[in-house]
C-alpha positions, 0 to 999 in steps of 0.5 A: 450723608448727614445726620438729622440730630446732629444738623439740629444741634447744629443749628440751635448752636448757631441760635445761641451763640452766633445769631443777633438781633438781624444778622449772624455773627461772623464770629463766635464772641468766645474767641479771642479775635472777635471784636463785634464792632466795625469801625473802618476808621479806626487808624489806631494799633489795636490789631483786632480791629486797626483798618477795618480787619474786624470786618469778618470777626465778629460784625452781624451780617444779614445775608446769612440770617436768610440760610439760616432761617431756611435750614432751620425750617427744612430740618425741624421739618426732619425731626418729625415733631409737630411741636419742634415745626411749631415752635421754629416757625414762631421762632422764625417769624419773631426773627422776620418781624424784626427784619420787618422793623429794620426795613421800615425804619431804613430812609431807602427801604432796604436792610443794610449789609451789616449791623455791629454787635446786637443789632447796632448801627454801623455806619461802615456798612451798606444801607441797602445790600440786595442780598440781605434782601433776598436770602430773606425773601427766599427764607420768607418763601420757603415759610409760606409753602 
């Protein structure tokens, strides 16, 4: 039904344009819509981002790193490389030791629902969302085993 080489091109094109330092981009910053900050109190005109309507256009959500990760680390198992397993498994683990960073550096511990473009602060998101949490202990599960 689905073909390896494909979900890896996939995958390593979702690496290059849609992944931050924490999260992933809800929107390819080539599209015209994509304003990578979130301001939700931006009362001004400017449609793109005006009321928080950015919200899904372009911020760095968390949760999404966490499938990411974990079909990044099943389909390199699929292209039957020792060396593409790895090189994503230290790719992956250069992502985790950032999320790492973040957490430690949270007054709650915890790692927030979004982030603005490269990884900034937003301080419209959540400090603490549970399911960036858990995509990435599942990601961190799957690691181990």
């Amino acid at each position: 039904m689905f073909d390896k080489t494909h979900i890896w091109l996939a995958l390593n094109q979702v690496e290059l344009i849609l992944l931050g330092k924490y999260g992933i981009k809800t929107l390819d910053p080539d599209d015209y819509n994509y304003v990578g900050d979130y301001i939700n109190d931006d009362d001004s005109n400017e449609y793109k981002r005006a009321h928080g309507f950015n919200y899904h256009n372009g911020p760095e959500w968390l949760w999404l790193t966490g499938y990411y990760i974990r079909a990044k680390l099943y389909w390199s198992k699929q292209q039957n490389d020792p060396l593409i397993i790895k090189q994503t498994i230290e790719h992956i683990q250069k992502i985790l030791s950032l999320h790492m960073e973040l957490l430690f550096s949270n007054d709650w511990k915890g790692l927030p629902e979004l982030t603005n473009a490269n990884g900034q602060f937003s301080p419209y998101s959540c400090s603490v969302q549970a399911w960036s949490s858990a995509t990435l202990l599942g990601a961190l599960y799957d690691l181990t085993q």
